[in-house]
ZADOTI-61558 format. One line per field, with one value per residue (C-alpha): x, y, z; residue number from 1. Coordinates in pm, whole numbers, plus 50000, padded with zeros to 5 digits. Layout:
# ZADOTI-61558
u c(X,...) $
v c(Y,...) $
w c(Z,...) $
n c(NUM,...) $
# end
This chain:
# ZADOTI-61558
u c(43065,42909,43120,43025,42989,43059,42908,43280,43375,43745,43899,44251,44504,44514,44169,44157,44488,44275,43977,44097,44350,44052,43898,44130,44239,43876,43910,44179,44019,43734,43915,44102,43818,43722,44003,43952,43581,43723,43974,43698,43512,43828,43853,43470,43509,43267,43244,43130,42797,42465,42151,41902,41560,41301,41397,41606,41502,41841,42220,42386,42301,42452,42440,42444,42530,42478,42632,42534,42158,41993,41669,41399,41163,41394,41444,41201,40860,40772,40585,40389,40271,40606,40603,40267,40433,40764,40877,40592,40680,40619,40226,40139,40002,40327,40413,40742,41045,41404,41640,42020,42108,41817,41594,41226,41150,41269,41033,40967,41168,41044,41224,41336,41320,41148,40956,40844,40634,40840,40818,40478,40420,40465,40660,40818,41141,41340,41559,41850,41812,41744,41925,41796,41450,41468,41450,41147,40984,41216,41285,41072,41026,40994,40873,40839,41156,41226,41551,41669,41955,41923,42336,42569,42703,42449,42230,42503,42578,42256,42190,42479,42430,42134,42168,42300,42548,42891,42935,42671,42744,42673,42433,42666,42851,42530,42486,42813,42754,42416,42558,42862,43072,42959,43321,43608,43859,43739,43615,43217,43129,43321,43330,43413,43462,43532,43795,43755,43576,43231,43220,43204,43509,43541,43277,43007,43151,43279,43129,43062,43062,43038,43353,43555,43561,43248,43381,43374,43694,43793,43903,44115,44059,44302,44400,44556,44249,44410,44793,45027,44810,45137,45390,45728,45941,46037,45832,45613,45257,45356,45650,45363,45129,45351,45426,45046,45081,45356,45169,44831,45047,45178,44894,44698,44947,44901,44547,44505,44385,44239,43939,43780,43961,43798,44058,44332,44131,43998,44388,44478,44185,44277,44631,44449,44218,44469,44695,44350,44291,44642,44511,44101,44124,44385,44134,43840,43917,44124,43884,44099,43881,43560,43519,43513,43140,43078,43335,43147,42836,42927,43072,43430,43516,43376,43556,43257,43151,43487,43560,43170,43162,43443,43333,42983,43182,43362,43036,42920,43193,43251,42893,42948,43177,43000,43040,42741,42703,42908,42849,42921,42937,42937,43016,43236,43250,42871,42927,42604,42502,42373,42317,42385,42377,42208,42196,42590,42564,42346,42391,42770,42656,42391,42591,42859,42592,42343,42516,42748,42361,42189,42478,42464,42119,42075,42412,42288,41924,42149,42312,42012,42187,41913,41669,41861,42071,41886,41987,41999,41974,41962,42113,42093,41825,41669,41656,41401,41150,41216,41540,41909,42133,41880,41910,42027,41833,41857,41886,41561,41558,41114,41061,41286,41283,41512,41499,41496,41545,41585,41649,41242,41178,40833,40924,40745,40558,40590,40524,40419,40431,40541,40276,40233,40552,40787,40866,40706,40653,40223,40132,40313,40615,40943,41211,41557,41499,41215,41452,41661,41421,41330,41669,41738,41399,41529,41834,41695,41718,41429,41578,41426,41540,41921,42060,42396,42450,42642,42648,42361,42123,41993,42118,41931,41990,41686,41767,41382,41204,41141,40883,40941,40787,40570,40441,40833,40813,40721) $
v c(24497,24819,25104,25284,25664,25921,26283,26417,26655,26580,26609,26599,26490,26837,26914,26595,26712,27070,26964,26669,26968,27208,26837,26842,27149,27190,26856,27053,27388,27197,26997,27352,27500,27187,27210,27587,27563,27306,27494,27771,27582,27491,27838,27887,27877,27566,27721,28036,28148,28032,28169,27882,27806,27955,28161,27980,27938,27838,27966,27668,27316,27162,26814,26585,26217,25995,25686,25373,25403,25584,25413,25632,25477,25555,25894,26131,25842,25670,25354,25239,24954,24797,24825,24673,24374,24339,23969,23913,23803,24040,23963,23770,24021,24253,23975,23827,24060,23985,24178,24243,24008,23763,23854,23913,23622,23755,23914,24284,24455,24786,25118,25203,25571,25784,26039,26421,26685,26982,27306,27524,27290,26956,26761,26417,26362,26094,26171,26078,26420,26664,26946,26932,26899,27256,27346,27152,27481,27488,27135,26896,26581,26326,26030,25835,25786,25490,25393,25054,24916,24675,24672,25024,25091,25052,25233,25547,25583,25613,25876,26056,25967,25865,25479,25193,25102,25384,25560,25888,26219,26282,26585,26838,26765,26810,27160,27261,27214,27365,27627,27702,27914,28172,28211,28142,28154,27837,27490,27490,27134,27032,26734,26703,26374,26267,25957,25717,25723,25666,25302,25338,25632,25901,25801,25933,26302,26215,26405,26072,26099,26518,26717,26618,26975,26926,26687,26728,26846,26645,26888,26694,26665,26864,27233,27178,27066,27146,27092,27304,27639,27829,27915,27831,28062,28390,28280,28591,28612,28700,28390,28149,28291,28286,27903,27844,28032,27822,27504,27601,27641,27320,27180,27307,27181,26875,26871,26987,26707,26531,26729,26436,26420,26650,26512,26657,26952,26949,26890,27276,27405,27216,27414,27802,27701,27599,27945,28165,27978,28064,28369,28312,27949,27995,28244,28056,27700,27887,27850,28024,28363,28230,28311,28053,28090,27989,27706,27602,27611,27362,27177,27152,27203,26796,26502,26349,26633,26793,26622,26673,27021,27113,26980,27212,27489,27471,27401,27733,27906,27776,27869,28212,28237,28134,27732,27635,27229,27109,26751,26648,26256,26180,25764,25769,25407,25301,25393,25424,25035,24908,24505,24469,24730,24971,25125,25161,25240,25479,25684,25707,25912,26092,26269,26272,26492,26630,26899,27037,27005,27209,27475,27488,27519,27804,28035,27989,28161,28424,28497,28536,28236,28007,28156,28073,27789,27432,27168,26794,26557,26177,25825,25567,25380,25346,25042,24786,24738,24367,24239,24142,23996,24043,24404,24522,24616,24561,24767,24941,25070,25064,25352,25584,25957,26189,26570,26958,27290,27669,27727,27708,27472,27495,27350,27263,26957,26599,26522,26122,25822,25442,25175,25128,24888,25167,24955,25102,25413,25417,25750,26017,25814,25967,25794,25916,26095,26262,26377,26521,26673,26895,26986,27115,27294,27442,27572,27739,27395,27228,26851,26775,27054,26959,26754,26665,26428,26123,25853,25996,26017,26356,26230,26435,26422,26201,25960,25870,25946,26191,26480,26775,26715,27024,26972,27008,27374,27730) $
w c(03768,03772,03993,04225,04227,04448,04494,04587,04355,04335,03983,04101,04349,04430,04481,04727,04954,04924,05084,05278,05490,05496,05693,05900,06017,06080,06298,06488,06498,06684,06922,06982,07008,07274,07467,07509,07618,07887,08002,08051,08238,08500,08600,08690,09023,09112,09494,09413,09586,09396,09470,09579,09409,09637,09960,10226,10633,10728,10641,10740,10925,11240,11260,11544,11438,11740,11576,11658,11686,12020,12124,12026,12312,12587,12482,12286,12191,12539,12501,12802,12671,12657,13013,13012,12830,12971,12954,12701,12319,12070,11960,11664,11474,11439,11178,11091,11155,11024,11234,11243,11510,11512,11830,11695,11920,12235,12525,12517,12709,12912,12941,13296,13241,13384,13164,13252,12983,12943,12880,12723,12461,12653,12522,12652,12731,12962,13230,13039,12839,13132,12969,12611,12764,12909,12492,12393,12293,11990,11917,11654,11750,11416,11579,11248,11045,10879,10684,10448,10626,10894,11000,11059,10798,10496,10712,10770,10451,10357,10616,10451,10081,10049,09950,10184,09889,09894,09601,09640,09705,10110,10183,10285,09919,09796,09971,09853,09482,09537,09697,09668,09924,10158,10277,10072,10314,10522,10389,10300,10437,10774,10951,11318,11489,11815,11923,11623,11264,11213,11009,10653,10685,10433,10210,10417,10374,10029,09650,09503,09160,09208,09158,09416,09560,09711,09927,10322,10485,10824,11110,11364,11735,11973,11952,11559,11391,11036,11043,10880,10880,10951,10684,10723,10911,10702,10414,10289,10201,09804,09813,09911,09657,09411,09498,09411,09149,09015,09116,08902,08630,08611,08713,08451,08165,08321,08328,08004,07850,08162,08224,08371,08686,08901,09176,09012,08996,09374,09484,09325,09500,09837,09790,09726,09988,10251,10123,10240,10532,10674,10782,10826,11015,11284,11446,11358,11551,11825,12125,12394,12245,12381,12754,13004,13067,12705,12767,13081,12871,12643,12907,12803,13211,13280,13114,13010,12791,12714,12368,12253,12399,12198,11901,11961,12025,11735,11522,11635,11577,11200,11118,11257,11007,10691,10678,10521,10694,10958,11071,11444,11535,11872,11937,11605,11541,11692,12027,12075,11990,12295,12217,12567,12878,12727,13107,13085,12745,12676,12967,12930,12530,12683,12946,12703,12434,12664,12785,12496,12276,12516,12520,12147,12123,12388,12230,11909,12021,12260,11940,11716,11514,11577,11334,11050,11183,11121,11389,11320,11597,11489,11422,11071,11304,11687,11872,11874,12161,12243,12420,12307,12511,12827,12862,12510,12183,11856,11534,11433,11085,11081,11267,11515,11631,11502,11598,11417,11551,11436,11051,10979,11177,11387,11745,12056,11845,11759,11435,11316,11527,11632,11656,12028,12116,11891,11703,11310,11199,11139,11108,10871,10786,10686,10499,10480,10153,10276,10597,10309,10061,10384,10497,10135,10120,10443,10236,09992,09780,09537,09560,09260,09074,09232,08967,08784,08510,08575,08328,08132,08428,08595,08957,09220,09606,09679,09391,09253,09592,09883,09964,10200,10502,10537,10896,11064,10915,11083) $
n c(1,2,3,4,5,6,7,8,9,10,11,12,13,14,15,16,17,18,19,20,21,22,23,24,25,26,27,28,29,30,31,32,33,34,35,36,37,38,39,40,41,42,43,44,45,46,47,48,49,50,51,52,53,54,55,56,57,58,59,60,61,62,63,64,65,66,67,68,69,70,71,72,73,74,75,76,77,78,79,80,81,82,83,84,85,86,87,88,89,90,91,92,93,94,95,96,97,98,99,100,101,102,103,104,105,106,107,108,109,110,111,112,113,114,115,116,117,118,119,120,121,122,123,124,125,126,127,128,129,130,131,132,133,134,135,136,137,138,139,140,141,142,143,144,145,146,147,148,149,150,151,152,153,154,155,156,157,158,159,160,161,162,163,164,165,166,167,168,169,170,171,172,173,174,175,176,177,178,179,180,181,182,183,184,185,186,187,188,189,190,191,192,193,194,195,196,197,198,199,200,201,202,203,204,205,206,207,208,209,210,211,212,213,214,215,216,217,218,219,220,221,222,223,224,225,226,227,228,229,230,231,232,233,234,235,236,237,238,239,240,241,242,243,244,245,246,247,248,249,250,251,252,253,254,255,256,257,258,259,260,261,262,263,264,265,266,267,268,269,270,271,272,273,274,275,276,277,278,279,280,281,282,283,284,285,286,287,288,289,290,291,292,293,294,295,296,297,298,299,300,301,302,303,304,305,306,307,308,309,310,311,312,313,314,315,316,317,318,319,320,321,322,323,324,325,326,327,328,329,330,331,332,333,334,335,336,337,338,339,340,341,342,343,344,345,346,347,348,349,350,351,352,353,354,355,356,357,358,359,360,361,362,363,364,365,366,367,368,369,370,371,372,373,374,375,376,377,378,379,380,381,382,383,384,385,386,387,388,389,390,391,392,393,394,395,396,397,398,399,400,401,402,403,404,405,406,407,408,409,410,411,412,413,414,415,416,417,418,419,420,421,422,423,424,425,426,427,428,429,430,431,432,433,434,435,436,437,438,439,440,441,442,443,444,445,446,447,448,449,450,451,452,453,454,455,456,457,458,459,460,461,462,463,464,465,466,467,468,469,470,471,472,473,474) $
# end
C-alpha cells in the first residue's frame, strides 16, 4: 500500500515537540489574548451616555399603562352609530369575529356618555375625562391602533416587548441600551406600580435576551420605594466603597471565564448602583419637598387618586432628574377589564387617573418639561362595541385609541380612525411596532438601525416590522 505523505517538515522528535509547543503556546497566547479582550469589554461601562442617530424631541418618556383595556369609544373615538344600533346585532358585513370571550353575536351596545369638543382645536372627549380634556390642545389622539393578542397578557407583553410570546427586551430596556444613562446615580428605566402586578410580572420590564442591565428597576409603593438606601449605622462612605470594591473583585475572578452571564454581570452593577444612589435617591423619591399645592395637583389629598397621584408625582420628579423612561400602570392586574359593569368599572379608573394625568401634564408644561418630555397614554387593547355580560365589553385588539403628548409630539389632532361601530382600525392603521418605531424616533432612536445580535440574528426593537408614524409629530 502506497503511504501517505505529509508537507510537515519534521525530521526529528525534536523538531516535532519544537513546533508542536510553538502550537500551543500560540493556542494559549490566543485564548489569553481572548480572555483579555473580554475582560475589556466588562469594564465598558454598558450605561454610559450614547449619542442617538438623528436629533431627539424628547429626553425621557412617561408612560401611562391603563391595564386591562379602556374602551376607546367611551372615551377619546365616540361612535354614534352604536347608539343608533343599540340592541341591534353586529351587521353582516363586519364578517366573522373570534373574540376573547365569545360575544361577536351579541347586540351592540351604546355608550352612555356624554361627549363635549374641547378646547381650540376641538377635540372629543367624554365626561369621564373632564380634567384631561382641559389639555386637548397638547394631546394626540391615535384613534387607530391595532395589536395581535386577543387575551391580557399576550397582548401586554407585546405592548412592552413587542411580541405576545415573553422572552423580548421591553421598550424602556431597549432605550437603555440605546441610550445609556443620563444619570448615573439613579436607575435609567423605572417602573412604578400601583396595588398589584400587571399580569405577565417582570417580564414586561425585563432585557430579554439584552444584558441584563438594561432591565427595568421596580420602585415600591409607600414612602420606601427602594429599601435599604441607608447605610448601616457608623458605616462610612469609603468602608462601603471599599466593600464594592472588594465585591467586584471577586466577582470578576469569578466571572472570568463566564462572560456570558450578563446576570452575574448586571448583579455587580445593581451593587455600585445602589452604593450611588445612597446619596442621589433618598432626595429624589422623598415627596414631603414638593409643596402641598403640587400635592393637591396631583391629587394625592383624595383617596381615589392618592396612590396614582403619587405615582405621577414621582414620575415627574425622576425625569427631572435624568431617568430616561419611567412606566406608570394604573389597574396593575387588568383593573381596567370591564366584562361586566363597565359603569362601576370604568369610572372607579377614571377618577382614579384623571386627575393625577391632568396634574402631570399641566407641571410638566409649568416647568418647561413638556417640550422634551413624551407622554404615553394607552392599554394592550380597547373594548369592543357589542355587549358582554349585558353591560360589559369585550377585548378589542382591531382597533383602539391610545394617546401622545409633549416630546415632539403635534397635539390638538386626531390622527386615523375606527370603522363606524369602533370596532377596526380603517384609516391610517397603527400596529404596536409602529407605536414603537415612533416613540424611538422621538428619542433620538432609528429602530431599524437599533440592533443586537442574538443567536446570529440582528434583533431590532420592531422585530421585522414598524414605520414611524409621521403625522403624530410637530
Amino acid at each position: 500500500m502506497k503511504r501517505l505523505s505529509h508537507h510537515w517538515p519534521v525530521r526529528t522528535r525534536r523538531e516535532f515537540f519544537t513546533q508542536a509547543g510553538s502550537g500551543l503556546a500560540g493556542m494559549a497566547l490566543a485564548s489569553m489574548a481572548g480572555q483579555d479582550q473580554a475582560q475589556a469589554a466588562k469594564t465598558v461601562d454598558p450605561l454610559a451616555a450614547k449619542p442617538g442617530h438623528h436629533p431627539a424631541k424628547a429626553k425621557s418618556v412617561i408612560w401611562l399603562f391603563m391595564e386591562g383595556g379602556p374602551s376607546h369609544i367611551d372615551l377619546f373615538d365616540p361612535k354614534p352609530k352604536i347608539n343608533e344600533m343599540h340592541g341591534q346585532p353586529v351587521p353582516a358585513s363586519y364578517g366573522k369575529l373570534i373574540t376573547a370571550m365569545g360575544t361577536a353575536s351579541n347586540t351592540l351596545m351604546g355608550s352612555p356618555r356624554k361627549w363635549k369638543q374641547h378646547g381650540k382645536s376641538g377635540l372629543w372627549v367624554s365626561d369621564w375625562y373632564p380634567h384631561i380634556a382641559e389639555h386637548m390642545d397638547d394631546i394626540a389622539v391615535l384613534r387607530s391602533c391595532w395589536a395581535n393578542g386577543l387575551n391580557h397578557v399576550g397582548s401586554v407583553c407585546q405592548m412592552n416587548t413587542g411580541d405576545i410570546l415573553a422572552g423580548r427586551p421591553s421598550m424602556g430596556a431597549w432605550v437603555t441600551y440605546g441610550l445609556g444613562a443620563a444619570n448615573k446615580n439613579l436607575p435609567t428605566f423605572v417602573v412604578l406600580l400601583d396595588d398589584r402586578e400587571p399580569v405577565g410580572g417582570p417580564k414586561n420590564w425585563s432585557a430579554g435576551f439584552l444584558p441584563a442591565s438594561f432591565q427595568g428597576s421596580l420602585f415600591r409603593q409607600g414612602d420606601t420605594p427602594i429599601f435599604h438606601l441607608k447605610p448601616p449605622t457608623g458605616t462610612t462612605k469609603e468602608q462601603q466603597r471599599n466593600k464594592i470594591e472588594f465585591l467586584r473583585s471577586l466577582n470578576d475572578r469569578f466571572g472570568a471565564n463566564k462572560q456570558e452571564d450578563t446576570e452575574l454581570e448586571a448583579r455587580i452593577r445593581s451593587y455600585e448602583l445602589a452604593f450611588e444612589m445612597q446619596a442621589t435617591a433618598p432626595e429624589a423619591v422623598d415627596l414631603t419637598k414638593e409643596t402641598a399645592a403640587t400635592r393637591h395637583l396631583y391629587g394625592m389629598d383624595e383617596a381615589a387618586t392618592h396612590e396614582f397621584g403619587r405615582n405621577c408625582l414621582m414620575a415627574r420628579r425622576l425625569v427631572e432628574r435624568g431617568v430616561r423612561f419611567v412606566e406608570l400602570y394604573c389597574g396593575s392586574g387588568s383593573g381596567w377589564d370591564a366584562h361586566s359593569n363597565i359603569e362601576g368599572n370604568h369610572g372607579k379608573w377614571c377618577r382614579a387617573s384623571d386627575k393625577p394625568i391632568a396634574g402631570l401634564l399641566t407641571d410638566l408644561k409649568v416647568r418647561g418639561m413638556l417640550d422634551d418630555t413624551l407622554v404615553v397614554w394607552g392599554g394592550e387593547f380597547g373594548r369592543t362595541p357589542f355587549n358582554e355580560k349585558g353591560n360589559g365589553r369585550d377585548h378589542n385588539p382591531w382597533g383602539f385609541s391610545m394617546w401622545f403628548a409633549g416630546g415632539g409630539i403635534k397635539g390638538g389632532q386626531t390622527v386615523g380612525t375606527t370603522d363606524e361601530l369602533g370596532l377596526r382600525a380603517v384609516e391610517r392603521p397603527a400596529h404596536v411596532h409602529d407605536i414603537h418605531a415612533t416613540i424611538l424616533h422621538l428619542l433620538g432612536m432609528d429602530h431599524l438601525r437599533t440592533t443586537y445580535m442574538h443567536n446570529g440574528r440582528a434583533e431590532r426593537p420592531t422585530i421585522v416590522s414598524g414605520s414611524v408614524i409621521k403625522e403624530l409629530l410637530a
